[in-house]
Every structure is written in structure tokens, then in C-alpha cells.
VOMI-74830 format. One record per residue: residue number from 1; chain; x, y, z negated of N, C-alpha, C in turn. Coordinates in nm, 4 decimals, always signed. Each point is the difference from the previous one (the first is absolute). Layout:
SITE  NUM  A  X  Y  Z  X  Y  Z  X  Y  Z $
...
REM end
This chain:
SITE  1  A  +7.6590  +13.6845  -3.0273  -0.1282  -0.0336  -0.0583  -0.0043  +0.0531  -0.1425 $
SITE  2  A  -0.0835  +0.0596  -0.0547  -0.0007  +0.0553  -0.1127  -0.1530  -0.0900  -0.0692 $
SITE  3  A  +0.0495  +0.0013  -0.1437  -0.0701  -0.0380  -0.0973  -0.0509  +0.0826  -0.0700 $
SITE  4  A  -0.1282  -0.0578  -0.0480  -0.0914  +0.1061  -0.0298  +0.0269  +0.0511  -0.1562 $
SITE  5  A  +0.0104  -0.1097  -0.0809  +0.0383  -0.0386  -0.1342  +0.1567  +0.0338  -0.0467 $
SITE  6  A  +0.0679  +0.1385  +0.0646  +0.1112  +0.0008  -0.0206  -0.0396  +0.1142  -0.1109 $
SITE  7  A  +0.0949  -0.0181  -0.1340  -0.0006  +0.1420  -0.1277  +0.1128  +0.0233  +0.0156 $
SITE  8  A  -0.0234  +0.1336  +0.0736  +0.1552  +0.0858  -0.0135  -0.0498  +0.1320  +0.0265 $
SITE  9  A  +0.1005  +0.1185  +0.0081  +0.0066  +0.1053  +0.0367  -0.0431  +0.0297  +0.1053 $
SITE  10  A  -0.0717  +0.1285  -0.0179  -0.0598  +0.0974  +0.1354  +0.1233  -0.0025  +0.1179 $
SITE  11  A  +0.1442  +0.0146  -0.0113  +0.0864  +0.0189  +0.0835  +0.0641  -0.1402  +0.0413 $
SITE  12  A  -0.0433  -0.1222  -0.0282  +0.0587  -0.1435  +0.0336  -0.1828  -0.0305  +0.0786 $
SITE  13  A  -0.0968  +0.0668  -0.0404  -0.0874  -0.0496  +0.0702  -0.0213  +0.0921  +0.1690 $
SITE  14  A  +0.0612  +0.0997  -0.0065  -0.0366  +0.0630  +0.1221  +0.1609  -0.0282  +0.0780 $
SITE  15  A  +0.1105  -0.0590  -0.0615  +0.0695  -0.0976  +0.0667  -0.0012  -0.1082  +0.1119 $
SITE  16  A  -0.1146  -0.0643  -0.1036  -0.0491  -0.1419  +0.0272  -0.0968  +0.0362  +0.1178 $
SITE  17  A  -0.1134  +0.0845  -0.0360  -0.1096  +0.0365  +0.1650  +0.1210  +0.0660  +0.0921 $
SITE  18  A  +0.0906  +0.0706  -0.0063  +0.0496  +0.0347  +0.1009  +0.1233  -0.1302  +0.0890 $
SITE  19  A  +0.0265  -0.1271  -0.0792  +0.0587  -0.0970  -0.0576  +0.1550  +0.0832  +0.0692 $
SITE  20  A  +0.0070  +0.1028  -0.0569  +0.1423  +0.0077  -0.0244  +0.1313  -0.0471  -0.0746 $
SITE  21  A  -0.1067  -0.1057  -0.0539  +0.0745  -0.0816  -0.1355  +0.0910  -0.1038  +0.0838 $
SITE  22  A  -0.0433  -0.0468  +0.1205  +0.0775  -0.0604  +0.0647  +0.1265  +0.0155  +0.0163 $
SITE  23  A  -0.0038  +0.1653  +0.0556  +0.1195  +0.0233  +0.0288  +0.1018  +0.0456  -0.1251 $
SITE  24  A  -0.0616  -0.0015  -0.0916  +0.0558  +0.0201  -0.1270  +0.0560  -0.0951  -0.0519 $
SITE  25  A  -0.0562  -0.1336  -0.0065  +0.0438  -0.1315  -0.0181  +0.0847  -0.0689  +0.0711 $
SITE  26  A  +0.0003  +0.0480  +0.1655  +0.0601  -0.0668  +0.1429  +0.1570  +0.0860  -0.0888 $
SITE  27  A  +0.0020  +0.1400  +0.0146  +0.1617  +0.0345  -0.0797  +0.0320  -0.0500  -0.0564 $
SITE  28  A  -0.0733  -0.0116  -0.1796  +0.0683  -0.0493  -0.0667  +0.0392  -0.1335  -0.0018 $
SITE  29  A  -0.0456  -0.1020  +0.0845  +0.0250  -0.0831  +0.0653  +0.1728  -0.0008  +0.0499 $
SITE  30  A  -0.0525  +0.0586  +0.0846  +0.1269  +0.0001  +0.1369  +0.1376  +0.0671  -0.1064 $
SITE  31  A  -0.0648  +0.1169  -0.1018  +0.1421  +0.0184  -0.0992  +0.0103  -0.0839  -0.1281 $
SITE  32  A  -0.0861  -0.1172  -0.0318  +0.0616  -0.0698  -0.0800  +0.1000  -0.1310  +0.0563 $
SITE  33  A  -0.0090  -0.0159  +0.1279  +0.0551  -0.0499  +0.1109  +0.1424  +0.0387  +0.0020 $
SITE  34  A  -0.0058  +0.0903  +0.0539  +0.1503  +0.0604  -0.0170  +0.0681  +0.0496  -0.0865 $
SITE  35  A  -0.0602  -0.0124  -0.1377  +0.0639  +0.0455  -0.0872  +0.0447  -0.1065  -0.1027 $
SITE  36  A  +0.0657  +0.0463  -0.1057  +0.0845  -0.0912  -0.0895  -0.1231  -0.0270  -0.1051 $
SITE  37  A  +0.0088  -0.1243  -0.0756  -0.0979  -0.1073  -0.0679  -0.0198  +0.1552  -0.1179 $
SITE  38  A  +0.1246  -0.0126  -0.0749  +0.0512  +0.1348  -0.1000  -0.1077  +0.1016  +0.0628 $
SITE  39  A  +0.0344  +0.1258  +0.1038  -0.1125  +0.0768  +0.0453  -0.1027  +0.0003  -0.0419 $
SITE  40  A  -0.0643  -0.1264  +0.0571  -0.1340  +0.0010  -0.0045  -0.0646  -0.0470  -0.0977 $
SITE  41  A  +0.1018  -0.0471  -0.1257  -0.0967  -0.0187  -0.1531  +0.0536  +0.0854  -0.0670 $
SITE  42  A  +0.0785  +0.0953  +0.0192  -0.0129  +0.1465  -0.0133  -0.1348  +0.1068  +0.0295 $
SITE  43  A  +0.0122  -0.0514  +0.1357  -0.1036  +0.1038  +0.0291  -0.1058  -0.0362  -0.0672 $
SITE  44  A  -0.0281  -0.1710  +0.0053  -0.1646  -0.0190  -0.0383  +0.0232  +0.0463  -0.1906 $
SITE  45  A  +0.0881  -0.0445  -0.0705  +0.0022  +0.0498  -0.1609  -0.0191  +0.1604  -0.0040 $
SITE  46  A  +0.0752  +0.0667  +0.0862  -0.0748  +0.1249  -0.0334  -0.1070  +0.0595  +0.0230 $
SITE  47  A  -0.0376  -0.0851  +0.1488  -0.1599  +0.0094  +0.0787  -0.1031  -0.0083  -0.1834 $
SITE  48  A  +0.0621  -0.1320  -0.0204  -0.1310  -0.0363  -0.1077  +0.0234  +0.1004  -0.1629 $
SITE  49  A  +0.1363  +0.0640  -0.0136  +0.0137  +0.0437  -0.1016  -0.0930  +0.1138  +0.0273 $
SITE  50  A  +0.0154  +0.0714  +0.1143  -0.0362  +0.1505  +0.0051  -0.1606  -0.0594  +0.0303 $
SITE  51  A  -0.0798  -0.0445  +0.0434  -0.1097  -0.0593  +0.0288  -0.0801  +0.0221  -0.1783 $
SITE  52  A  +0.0766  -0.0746  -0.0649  -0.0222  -0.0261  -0.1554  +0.0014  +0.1098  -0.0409 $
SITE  53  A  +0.0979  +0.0959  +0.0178  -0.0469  +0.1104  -0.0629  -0.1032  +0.1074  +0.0356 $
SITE  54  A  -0.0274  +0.0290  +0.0867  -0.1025  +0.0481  +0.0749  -0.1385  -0.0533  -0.0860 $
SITE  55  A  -0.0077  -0.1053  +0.0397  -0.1143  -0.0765  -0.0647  -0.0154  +0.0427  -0.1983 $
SITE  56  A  +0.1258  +0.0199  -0.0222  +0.0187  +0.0479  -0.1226  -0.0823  +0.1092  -0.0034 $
SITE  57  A  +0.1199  +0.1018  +0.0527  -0.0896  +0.1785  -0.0085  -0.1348  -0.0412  +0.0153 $
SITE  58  A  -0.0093  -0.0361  +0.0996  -0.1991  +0.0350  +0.0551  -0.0901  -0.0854  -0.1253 $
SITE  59  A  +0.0712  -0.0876  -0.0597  -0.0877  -0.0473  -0.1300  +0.0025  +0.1217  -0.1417 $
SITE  60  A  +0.1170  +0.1345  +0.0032  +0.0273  +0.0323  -0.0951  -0.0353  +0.1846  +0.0132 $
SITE  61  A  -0.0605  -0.0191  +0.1407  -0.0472  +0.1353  +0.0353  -0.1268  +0.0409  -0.0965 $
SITE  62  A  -0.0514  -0.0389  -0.0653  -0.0811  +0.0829  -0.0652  +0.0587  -0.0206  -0.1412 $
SITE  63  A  +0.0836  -0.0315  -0.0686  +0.0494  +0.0480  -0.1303  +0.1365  +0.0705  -0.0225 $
SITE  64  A  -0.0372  +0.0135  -0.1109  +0.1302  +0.1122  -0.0518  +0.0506  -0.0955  -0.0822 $
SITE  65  A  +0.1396  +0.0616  -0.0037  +0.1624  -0.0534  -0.0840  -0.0709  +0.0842  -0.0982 $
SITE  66  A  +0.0875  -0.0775  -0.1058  -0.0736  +0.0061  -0.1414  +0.1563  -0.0387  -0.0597 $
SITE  67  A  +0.0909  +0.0369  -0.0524  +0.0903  -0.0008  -0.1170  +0.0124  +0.0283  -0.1121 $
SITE  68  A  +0.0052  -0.0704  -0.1561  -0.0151  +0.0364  -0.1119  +0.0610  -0.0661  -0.0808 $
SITE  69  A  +0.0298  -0.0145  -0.1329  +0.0779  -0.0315  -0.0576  -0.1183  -0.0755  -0.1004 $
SITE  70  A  -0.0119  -0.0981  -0.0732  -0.0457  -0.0744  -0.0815  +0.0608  -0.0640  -0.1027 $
SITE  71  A  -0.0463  -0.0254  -0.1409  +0.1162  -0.0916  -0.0748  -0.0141  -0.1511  +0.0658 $
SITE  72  A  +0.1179  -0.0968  -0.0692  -0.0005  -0.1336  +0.0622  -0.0604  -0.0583  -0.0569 $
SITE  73  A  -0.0355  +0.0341  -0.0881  -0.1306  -0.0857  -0.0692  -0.1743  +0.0011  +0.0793 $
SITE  74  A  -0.0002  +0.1468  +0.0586  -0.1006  +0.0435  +0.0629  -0.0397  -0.1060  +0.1716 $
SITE  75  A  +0.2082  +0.0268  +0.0403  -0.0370  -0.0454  +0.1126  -0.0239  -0.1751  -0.0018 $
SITE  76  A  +0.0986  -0.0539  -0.1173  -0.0515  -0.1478  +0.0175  -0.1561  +0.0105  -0.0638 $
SITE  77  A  -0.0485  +0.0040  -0.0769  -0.1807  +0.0203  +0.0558  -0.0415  +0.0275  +0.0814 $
SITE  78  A  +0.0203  +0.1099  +0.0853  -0.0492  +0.0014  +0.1506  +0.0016  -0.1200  +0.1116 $
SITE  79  A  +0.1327  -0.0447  -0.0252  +0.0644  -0.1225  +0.0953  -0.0667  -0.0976  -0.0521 $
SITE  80  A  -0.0657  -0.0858  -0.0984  -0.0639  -0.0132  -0.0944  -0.1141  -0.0525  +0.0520 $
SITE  81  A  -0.0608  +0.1306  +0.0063  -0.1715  +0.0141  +0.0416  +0.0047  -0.0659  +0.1730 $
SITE  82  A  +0.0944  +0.0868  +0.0300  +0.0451  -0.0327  +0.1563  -0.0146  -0.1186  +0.0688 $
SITE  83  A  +0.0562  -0.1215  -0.0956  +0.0304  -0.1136  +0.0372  -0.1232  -0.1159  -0.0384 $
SITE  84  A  -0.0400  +0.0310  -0.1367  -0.1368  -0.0311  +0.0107  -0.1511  +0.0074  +0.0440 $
SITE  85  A  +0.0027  +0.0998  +0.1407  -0.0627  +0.0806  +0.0236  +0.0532  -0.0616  +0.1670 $
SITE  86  A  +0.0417  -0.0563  +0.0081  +0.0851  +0.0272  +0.1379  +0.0134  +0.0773  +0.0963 $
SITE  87  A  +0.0306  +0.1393  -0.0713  +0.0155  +0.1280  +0.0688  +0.1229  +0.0456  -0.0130 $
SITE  88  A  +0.0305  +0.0892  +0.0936  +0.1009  +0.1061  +0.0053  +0.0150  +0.1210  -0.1385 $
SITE  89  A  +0.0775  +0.0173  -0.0365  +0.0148  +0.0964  -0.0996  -0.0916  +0.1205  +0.0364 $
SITE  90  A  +0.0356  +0.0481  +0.1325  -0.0679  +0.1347  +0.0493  -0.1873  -0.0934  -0.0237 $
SITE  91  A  -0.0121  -0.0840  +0.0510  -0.1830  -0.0297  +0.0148  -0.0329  +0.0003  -0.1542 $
SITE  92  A  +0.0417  +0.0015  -0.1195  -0.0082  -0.0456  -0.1368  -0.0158  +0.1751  -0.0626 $
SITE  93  A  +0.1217  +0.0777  +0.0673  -0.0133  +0.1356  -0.0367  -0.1615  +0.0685  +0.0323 $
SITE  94  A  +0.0242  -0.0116  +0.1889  -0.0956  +0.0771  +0.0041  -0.1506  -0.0500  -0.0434 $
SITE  95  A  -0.0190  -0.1234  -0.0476  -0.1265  -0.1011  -0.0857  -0.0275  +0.0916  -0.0999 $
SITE  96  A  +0.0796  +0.0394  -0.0770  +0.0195  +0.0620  -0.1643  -0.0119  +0.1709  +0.0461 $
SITE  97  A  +0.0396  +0.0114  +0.1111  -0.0536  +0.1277  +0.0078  -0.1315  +0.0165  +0.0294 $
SITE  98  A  -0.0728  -0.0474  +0.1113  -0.1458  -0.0200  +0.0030  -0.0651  -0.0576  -0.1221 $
SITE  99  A  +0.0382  -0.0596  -0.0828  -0.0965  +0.0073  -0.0811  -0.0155  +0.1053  -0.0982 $
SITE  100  A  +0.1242  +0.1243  -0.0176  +0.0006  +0.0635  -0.0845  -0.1303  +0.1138  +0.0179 $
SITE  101  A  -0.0567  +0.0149  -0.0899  -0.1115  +0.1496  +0.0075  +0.0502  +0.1059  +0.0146 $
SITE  102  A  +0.0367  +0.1284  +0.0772  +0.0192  +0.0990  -0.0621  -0.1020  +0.1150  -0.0720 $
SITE  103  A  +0.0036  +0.0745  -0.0785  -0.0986  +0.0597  -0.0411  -0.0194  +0.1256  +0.1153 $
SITE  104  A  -0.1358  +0.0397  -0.0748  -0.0272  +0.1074  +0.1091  +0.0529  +0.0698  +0.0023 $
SITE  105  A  +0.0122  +0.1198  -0.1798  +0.1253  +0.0978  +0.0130  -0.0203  -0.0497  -0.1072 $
SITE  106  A  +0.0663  +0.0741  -0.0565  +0.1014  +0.0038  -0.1306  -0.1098  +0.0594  -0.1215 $
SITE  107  A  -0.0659  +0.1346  +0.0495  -0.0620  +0.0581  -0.0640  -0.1490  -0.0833  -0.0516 $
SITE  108  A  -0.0438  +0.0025  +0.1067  -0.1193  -0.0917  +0.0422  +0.0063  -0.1702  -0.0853 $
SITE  109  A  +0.1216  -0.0278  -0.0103  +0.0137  -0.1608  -0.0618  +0.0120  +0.0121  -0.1195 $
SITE  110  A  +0.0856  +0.1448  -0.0545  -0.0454  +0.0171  -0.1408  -0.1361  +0.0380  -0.0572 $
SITE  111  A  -0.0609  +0.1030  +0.0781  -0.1298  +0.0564  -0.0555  -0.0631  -0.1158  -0.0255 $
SITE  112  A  -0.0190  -0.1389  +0.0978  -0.1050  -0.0663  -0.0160  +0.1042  -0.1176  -0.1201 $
SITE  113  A  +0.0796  -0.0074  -0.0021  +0.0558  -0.0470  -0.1142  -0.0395  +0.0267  -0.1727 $
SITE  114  A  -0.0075  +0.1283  +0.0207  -0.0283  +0.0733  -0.1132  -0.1335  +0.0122  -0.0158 $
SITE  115  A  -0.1020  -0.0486  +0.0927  -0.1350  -0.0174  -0.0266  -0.0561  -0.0896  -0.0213 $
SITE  116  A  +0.1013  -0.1319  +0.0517  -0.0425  -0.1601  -0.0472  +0.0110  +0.0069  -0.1721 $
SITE  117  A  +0.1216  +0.0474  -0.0062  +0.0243  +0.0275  -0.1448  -0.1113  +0.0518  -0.1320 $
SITE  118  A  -0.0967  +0.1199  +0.1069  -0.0942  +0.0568  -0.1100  -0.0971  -0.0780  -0.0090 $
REM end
């Protein structure tokens, strides 16, 4: 019997209509059965470690690694803002980057610089 209200994956849901999950469950069944207590919270800690990471990547697929060096004065302000903010260091960075302007060019930001001036 399948539920309608299940959130999961395209490949656990065409499992479930085919309910091959049975027999997926009927094994691991029948081999947590015969197997040692040890085994099988083995298997399930790495089931859930590697599970976790997965879930990791696919949250981290659209950004880039970013490494840099900062003073410690810099980074405890960052950590700082971070914590009062209740954000992540990275959500605090990229905040301060969106708000920054860049100019149009260079040339163009002076000319009209030099005309506010006259």
C-alpha cells in the first residue's frame, strides 16, 4: 500500500509503485537476522554516515570553495557579526558582498566624479 504524502526521492518513489521495497526490506530483514548485532550497527552507522554526506554535496552543489587568509582580528569580527546575526560565516560574507556597488568602469566613475566636483 503506498502513501500518498511520502517526501523522498524520484528513485525510493518508483521503488515504492513498483513496491520493490518489500523485497528490499524482506533481505535486509532476513540479513539482519543472521547476522551479528556489531554488523548491523555497522552497516546502519555507515548507511547513515554516507546518507549524510550525500545530502551534504547536493546542499553544496551550487557553491564554490573559497580559501583565504584574514587577520585575527578581522576574523573574530566576522565570527562576531556571525553570531549576532545567527548566521554562518559564509551567509554574513556573501550579505556584505551583495550589498557592495560595483562601479560601472573605472573611467566612467571618474569622469562623473570629476563633474560632481565642477
Amino acid at each position: 500500500m503506498m502513501r500518498e504524502n511520502i517526501a523522498a526521492d524520484d528513485d525510493v518513489n518508483v521503488l515504492i509503485k513498483n513496491q520493490k521495497w518489500k523485497i528490499i526490506v524482506s533481505c535486509f530483514d532476513y540479513w539482519a537476522v543472521i547476522s551479528t548485532v556489531e554488523r548491523v550497527k555497522l552497516f546502519l552507522f555507515q548507511t547513515k554516515k554516507a546518507w549524510s554526506q550525500k545530502k551534504y554535496r547536493d546542499g553544496v552543489k551550487d557553491k564554490a570553495v573559497l580559501n583565504t587568509y584574514i587577520s585575527k582580528s578581522s576574523m573574530l569580527k566576522l565570527k562576531e557579526i556571525a553570531k549576532n546575526h545567527n548566521k554562518n560565516i559564509n551567509e554574513i560574507i556573501e550579505a556584505m558582498i551583495e550589498e557592495i556597488v560595483l562601479p560601472r568602469e573605472p573611467l566612467k566613475e571618474l569622469i562623473s566624479l570629476v563633474e560632481k566636483k565642477n
